[in-house]
MDAnalysis code that builds the backbone (N, CA, C; Angstrom):
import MDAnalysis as mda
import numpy as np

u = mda.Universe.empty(492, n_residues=164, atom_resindex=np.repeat(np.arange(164), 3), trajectory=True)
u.add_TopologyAttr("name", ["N", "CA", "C"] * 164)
u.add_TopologyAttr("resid", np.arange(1, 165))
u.add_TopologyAttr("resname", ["UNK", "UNK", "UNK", "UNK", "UNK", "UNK", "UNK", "UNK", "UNK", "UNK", "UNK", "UNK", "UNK", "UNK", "UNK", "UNK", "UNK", "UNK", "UNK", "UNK", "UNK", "UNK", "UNK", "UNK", "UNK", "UNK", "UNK", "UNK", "UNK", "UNK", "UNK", "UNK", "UNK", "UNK", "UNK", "UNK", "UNK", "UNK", "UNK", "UNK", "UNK", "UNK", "UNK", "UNK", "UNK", "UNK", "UNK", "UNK", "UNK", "UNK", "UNK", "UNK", "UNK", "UNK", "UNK", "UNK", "UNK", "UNK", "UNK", "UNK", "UNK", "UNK", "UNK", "UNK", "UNK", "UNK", "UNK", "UNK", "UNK", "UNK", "UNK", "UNK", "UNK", "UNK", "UNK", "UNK", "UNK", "UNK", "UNK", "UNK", "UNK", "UNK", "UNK", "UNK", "UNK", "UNK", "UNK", "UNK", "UNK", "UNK", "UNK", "UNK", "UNK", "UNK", "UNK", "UNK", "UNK", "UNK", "UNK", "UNK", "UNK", "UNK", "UNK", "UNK", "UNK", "UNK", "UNK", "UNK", "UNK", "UNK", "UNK", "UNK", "UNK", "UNK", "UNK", "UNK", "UNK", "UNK", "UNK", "UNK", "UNK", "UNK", "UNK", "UNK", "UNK", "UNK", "UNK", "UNK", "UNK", "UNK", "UNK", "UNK", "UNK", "UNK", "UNK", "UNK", "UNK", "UNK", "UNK", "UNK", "UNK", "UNK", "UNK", "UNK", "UNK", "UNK", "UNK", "UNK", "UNK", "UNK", "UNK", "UNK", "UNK", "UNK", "UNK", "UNK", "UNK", "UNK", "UNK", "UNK", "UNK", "UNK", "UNK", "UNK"])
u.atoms.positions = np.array([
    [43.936, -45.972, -50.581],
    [44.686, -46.505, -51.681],
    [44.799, -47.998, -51.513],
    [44.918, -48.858, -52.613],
    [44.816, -50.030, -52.522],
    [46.677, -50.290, -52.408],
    [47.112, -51.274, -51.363],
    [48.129, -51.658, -51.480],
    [48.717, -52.596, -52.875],
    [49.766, -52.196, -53.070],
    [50.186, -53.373, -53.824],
    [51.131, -54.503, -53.089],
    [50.700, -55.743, -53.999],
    [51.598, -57.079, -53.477],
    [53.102, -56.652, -53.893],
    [53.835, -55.952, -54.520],
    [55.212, -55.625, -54.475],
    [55.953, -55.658, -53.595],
    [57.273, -55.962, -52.917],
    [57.947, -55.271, -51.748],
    [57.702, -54.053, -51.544],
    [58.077, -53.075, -52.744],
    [58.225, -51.614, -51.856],
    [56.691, -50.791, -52.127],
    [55.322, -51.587, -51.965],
    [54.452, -50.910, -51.119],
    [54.226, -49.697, -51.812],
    [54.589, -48.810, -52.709],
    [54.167, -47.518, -53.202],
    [53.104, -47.740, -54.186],
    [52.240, -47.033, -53.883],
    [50.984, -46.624, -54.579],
    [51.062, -45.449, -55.702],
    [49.442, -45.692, -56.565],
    [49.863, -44.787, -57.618],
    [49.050, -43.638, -56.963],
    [49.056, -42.217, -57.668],
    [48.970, -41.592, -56.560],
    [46.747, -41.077, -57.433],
    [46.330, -40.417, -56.411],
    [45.101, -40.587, -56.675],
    [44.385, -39.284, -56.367],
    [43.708, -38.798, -57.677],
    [43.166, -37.463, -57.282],
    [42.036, -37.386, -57.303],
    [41.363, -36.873, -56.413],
    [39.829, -37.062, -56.161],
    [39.330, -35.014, -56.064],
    [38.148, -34.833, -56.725],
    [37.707, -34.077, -56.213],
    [36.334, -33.667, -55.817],
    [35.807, -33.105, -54.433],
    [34.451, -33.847, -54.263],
    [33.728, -32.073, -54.143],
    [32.475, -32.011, -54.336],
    [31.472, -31.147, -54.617],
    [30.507, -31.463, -53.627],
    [30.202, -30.708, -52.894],
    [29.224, -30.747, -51.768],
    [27.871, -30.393, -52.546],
    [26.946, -31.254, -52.508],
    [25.910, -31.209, -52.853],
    [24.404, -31.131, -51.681],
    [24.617, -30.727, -50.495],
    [23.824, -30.856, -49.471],
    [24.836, -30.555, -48.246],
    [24.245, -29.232, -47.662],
    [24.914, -28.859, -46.231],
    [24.029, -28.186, -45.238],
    [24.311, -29.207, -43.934],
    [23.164, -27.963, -42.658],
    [24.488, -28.045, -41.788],
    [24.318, -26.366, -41.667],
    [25.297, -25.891, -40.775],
    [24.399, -26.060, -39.395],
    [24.979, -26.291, -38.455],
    [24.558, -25.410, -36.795],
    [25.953, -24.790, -36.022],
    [25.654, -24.368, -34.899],
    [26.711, -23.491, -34.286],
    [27.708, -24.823, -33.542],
    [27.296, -25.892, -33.354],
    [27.528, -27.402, -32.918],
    [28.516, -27.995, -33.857],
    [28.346, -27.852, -34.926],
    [28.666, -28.920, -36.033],
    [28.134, -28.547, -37.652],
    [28.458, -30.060, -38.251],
    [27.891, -29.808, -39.527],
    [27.534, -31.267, -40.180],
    [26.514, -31.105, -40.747],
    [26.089, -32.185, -41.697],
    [26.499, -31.879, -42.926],
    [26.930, -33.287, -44.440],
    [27.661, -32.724, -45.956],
    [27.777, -33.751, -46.146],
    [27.168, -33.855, -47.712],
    [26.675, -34.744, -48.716],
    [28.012, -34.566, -49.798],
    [28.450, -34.878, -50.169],
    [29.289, -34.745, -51.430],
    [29.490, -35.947, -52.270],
    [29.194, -35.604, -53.339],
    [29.971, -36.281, -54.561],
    [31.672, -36.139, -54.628],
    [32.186, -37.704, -55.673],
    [33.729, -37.440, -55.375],
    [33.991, -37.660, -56.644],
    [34.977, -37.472, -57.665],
    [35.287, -37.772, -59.221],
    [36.292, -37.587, -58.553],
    [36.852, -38.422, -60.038],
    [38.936, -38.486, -60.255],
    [39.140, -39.363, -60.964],
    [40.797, -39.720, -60.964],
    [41.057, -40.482, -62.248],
    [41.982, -41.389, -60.373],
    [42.893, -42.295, -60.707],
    [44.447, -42.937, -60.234],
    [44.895, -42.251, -61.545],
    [46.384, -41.952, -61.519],
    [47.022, -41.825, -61.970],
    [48.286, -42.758, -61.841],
    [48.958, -43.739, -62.966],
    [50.399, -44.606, -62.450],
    [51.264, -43.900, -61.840],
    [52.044, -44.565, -61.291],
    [53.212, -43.731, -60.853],
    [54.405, -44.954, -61.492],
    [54.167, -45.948, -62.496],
    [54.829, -47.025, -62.980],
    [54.457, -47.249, -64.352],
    [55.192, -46.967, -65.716],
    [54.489, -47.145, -66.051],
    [54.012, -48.730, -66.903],
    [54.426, -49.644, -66.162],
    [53.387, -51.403, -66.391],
    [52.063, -51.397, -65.496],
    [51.644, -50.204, -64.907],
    [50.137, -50.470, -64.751],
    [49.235, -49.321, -65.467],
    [48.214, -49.108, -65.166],
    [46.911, -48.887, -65.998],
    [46.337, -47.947, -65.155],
    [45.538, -46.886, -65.786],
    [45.089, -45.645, -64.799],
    [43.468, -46.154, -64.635],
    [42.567, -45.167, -63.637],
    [41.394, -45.657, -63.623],
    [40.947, -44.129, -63.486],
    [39.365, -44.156, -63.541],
    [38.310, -43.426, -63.451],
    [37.583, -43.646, -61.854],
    [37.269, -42.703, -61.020],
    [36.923, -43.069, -59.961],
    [35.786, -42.208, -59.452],
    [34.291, -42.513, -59.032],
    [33.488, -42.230, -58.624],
    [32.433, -42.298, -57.363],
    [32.243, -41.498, -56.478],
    [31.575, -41.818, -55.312],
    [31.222, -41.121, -54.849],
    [30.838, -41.230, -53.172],
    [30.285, -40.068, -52.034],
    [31.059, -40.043, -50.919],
    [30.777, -39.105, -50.269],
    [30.745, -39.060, -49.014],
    [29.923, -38.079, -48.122],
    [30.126, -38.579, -46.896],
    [28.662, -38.112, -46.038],
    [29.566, -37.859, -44.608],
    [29.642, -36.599, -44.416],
    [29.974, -36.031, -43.347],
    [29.172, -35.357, -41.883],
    [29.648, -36.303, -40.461],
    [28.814, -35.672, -39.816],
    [29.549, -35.262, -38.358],
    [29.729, -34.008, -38.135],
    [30.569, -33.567, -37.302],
    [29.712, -32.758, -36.054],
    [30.265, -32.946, -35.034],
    [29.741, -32.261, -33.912],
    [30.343, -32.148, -32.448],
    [30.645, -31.123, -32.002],
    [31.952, -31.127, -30.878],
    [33.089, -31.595, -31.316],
    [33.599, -32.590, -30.516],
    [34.784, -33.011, -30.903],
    [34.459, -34.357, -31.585],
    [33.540, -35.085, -32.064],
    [33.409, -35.764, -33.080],
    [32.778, -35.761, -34.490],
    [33.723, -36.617, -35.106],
    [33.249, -36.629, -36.666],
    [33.007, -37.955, -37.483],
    [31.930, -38.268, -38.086],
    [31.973, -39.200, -38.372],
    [31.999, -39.271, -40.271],
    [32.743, -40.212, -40.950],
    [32.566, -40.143, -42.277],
    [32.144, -41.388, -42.779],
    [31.115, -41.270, -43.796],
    [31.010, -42.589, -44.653],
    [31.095, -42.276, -45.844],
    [32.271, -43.019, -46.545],
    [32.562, -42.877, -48.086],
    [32.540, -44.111, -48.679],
    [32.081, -43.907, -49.878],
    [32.627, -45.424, -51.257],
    [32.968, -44.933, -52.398],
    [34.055, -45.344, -52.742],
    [34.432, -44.924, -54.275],
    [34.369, -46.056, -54.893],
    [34.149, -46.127, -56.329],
    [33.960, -47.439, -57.297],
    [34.816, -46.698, -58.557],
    [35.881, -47.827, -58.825],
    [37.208, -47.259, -59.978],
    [37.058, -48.222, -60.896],
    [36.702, -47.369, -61.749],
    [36.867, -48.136, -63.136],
    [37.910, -48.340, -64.191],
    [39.039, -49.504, -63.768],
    [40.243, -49.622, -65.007],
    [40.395, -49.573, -66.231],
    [41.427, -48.878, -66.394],
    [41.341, -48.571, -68.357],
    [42.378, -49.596, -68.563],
    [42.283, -49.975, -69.672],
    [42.863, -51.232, -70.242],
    [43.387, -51.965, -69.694],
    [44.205, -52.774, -68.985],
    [44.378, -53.316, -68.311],
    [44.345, -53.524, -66.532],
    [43.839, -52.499, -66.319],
    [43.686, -52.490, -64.620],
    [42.199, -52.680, -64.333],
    [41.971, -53.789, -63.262],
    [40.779, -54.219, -62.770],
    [40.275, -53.289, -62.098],
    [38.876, -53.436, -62.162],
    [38.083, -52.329, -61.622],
    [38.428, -52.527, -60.004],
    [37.461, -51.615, -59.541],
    [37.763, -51.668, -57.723],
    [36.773, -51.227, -57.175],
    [36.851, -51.506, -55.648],
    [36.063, -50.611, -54.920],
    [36.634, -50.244, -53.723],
    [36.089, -49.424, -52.698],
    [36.294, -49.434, -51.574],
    [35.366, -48.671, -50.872],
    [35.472, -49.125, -49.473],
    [34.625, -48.177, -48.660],
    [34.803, -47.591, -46.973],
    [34.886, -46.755, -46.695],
    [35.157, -46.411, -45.124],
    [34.499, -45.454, -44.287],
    [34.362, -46.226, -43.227],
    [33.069, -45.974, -42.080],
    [34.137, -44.831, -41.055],
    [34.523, -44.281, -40.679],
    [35.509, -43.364, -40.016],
    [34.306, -42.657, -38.808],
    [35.469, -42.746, -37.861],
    [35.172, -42.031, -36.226],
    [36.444, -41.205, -35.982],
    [36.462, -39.667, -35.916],
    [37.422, -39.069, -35.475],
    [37.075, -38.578, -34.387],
    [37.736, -38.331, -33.257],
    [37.675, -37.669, -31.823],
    [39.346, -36.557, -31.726],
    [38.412, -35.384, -31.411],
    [39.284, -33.818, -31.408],
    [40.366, -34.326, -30.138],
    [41.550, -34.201, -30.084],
    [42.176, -34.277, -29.010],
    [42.640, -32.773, -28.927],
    [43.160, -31.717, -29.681],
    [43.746, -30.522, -29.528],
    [43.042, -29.962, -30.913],
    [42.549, -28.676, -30.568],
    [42.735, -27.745, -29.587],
    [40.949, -28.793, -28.928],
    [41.030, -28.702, -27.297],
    [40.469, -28.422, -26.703],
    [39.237, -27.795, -26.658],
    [39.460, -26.396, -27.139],
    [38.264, -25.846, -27.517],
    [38.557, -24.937, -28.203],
    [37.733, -24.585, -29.572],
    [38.280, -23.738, -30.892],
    [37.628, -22.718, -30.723],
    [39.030, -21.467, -31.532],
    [38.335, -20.885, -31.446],
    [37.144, -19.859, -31.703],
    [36.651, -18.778, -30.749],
    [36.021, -18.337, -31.446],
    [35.421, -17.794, -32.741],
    [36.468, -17.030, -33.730],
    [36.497, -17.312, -35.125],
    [38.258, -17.681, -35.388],
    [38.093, -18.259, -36.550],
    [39.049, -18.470, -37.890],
    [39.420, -19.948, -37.749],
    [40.164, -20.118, -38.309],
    [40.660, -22.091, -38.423],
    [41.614, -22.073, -37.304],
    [42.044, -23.124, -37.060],
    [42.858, -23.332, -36.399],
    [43.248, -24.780, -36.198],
    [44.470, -25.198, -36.232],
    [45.632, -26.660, -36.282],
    [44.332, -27.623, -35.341],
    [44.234, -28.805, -35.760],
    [43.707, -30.086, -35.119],
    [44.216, -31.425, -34.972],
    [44.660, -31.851, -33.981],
    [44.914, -33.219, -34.037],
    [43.689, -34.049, -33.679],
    [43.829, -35.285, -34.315],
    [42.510, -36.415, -33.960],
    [43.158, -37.668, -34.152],
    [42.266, -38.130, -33.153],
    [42.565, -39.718, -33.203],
    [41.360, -40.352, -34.080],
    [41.832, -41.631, -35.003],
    [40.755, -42.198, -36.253],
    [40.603, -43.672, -36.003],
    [39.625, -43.895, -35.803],
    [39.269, -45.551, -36.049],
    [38.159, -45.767, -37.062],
    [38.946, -46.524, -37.573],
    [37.996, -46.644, -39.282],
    [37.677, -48.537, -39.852],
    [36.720, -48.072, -40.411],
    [36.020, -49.905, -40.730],
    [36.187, -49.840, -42.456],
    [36.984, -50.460, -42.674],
    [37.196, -49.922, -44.150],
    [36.711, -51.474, -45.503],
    [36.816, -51.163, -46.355],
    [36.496, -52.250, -47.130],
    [37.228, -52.270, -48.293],
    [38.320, -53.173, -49.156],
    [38.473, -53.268, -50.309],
    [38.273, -53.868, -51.067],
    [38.127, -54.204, -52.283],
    [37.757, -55.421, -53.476],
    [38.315, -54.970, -54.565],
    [38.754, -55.886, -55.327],
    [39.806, -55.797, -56.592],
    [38.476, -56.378, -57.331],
    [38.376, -56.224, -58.744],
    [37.893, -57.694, -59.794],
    [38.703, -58.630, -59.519],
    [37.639, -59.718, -59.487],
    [37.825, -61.001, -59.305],
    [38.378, -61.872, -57.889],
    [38.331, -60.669, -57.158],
    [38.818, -61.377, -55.694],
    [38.155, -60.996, -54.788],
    [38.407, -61.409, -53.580],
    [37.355, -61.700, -52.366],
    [37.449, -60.083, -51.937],
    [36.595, -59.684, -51.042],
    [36.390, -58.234, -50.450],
    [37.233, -58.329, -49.230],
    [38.276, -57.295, -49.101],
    [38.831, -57.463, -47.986],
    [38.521, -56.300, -46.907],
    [38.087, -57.025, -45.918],
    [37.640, -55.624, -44.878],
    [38.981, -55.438, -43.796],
    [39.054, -54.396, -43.336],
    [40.077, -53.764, -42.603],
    [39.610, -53.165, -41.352],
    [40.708, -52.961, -40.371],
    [40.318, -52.016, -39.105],
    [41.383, -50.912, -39.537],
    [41.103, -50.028, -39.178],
    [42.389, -49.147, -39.213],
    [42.352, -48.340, -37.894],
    [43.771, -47.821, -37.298],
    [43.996, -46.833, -36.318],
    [44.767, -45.874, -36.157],
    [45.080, -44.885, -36.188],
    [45.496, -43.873, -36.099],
    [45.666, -42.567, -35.297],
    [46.667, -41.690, -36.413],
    [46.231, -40.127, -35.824],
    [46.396, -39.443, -36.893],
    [45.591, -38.485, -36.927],
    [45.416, -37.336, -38.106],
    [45.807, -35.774, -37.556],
    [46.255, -35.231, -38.535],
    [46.525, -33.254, -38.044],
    [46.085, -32.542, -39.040],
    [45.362, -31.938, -38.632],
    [44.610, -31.206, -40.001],
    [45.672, -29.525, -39.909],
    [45.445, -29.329, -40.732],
    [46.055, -27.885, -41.331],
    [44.573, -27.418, -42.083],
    [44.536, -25.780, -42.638],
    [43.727, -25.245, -42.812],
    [44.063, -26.008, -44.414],
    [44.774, -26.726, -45.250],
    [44.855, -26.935, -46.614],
    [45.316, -28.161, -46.983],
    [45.768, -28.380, -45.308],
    [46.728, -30.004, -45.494],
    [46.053, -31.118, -43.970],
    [46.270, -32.296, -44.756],
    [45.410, -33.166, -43.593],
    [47.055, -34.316, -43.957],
    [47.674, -34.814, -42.866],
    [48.289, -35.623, -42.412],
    [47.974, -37.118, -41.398],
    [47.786, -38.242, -41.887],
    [47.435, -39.141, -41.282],
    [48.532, -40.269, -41.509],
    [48.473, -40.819, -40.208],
    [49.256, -41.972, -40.434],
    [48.535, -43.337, -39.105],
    [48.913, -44.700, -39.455],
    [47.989, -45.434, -38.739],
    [48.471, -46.865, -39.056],
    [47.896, -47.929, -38.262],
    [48.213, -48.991, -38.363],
    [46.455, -49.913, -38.657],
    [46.877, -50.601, -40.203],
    [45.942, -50.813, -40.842],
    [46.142, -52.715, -40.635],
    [45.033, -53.236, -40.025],
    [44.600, -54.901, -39.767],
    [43.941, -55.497, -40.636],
    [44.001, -56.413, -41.600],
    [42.650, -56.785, -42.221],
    [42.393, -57.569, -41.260],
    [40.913, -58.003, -41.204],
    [40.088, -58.765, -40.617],
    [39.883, -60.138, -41.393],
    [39.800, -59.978, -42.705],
    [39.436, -61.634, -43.125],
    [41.116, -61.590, -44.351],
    [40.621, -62.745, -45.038],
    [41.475, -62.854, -46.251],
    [42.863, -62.967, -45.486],
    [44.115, -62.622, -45.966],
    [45.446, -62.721, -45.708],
    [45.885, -62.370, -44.154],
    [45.128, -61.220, -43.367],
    [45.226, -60.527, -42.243],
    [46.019, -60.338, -42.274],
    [47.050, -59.708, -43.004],
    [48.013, -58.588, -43.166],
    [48.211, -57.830, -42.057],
    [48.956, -56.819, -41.675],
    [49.190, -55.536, -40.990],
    [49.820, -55.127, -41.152],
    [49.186, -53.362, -41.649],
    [50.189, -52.649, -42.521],
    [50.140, -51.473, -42.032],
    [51.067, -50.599, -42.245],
    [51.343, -49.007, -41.839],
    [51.091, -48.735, -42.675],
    [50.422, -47.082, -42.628],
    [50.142, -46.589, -43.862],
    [50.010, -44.547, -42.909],
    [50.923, -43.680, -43.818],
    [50.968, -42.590, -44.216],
    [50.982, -41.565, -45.135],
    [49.525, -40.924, -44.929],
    [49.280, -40.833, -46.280],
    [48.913, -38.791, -46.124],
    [48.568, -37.871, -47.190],
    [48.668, -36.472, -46.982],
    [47.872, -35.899, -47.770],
    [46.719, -35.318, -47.580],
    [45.614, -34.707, -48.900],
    [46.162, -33.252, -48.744],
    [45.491, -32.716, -49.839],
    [45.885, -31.278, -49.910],
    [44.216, -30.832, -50.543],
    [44.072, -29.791, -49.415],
    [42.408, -29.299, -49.795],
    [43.039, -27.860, -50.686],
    [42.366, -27.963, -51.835],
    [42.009, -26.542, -52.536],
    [40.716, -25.971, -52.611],
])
């Protein structure tokens, strides 16, 4: 999510949903191609909703995972288009070793190379760090986010998907 310059920091909230279009399983891991659609939705209403389109490319094996995504948002009437993009490294800390069948709770640690750009302003790239807990429906992350160029900010950020 793109921060806002406001004090209180709340974002509008953003629904994405992505379609796997390419998967190789092994007993190791997994490779996954997906497409992503959605809209932002305001959560105010003096801003402007968008249209949002992209990929991502998943590649997991043991206890690591790696993701590369970009979404590109297109503003409706008054909200500038956008982009973003993030390079992600997760490493399994618990469980240890999974098991033999069904899901089961994960914590991971995340270091991520991220990228943002508004229209009309400079691209701001980021480090981010963290920890994530996956649930079989719910993913919980929270982390401490650096930009690298532009303002160099440092920001917290906790954020919660819900897989259907």
């Amino acid at each position: 999510r793109l921060s806002l310059s406001e004090e209180s920091r709340q974002g509008d909230v953003s629904v994405l949903y992505r379609h796997i279009v390419w998967q190789d399983d092994s007993q190791s891991g997994t490779d996954r191609l997906g497409l992503l659609g959605g809209a932002i939705v305001p959560t105010e209403s003096d801003r402007d909703a968008a249209v949002q389109a992209g990929f991502v490319f998943t590649h997991f094996k043991n206890w690591n995972e790696i993701d590369i995504d970009a979404l590109y948002r297109v503003g409706v009437d008054n909200r500038a288009d956008s982009g973003l993009y993030d390079i992600s490294w997760q490493y399994r800390l618990y469980p240890v070793e999974r098991p033999d069948w069904g899901l089961t709770q994960e914590i991971n640690t995340v270091l991520e190379l991220n990228g943002r750009w508004i229209q009309g302003n400079n691209m701001t790239h980021q480090i981010t760090a963290g920890l994530q807990w996956v649930h079989q429906r719910l993913v919980i992350e929270g982390g401490i986010v650096k930009d690298i160029n532009n303002d160099k900010e440092t920001r917290y950020i906790l954020s919660t998907r819900f897989h259907f």
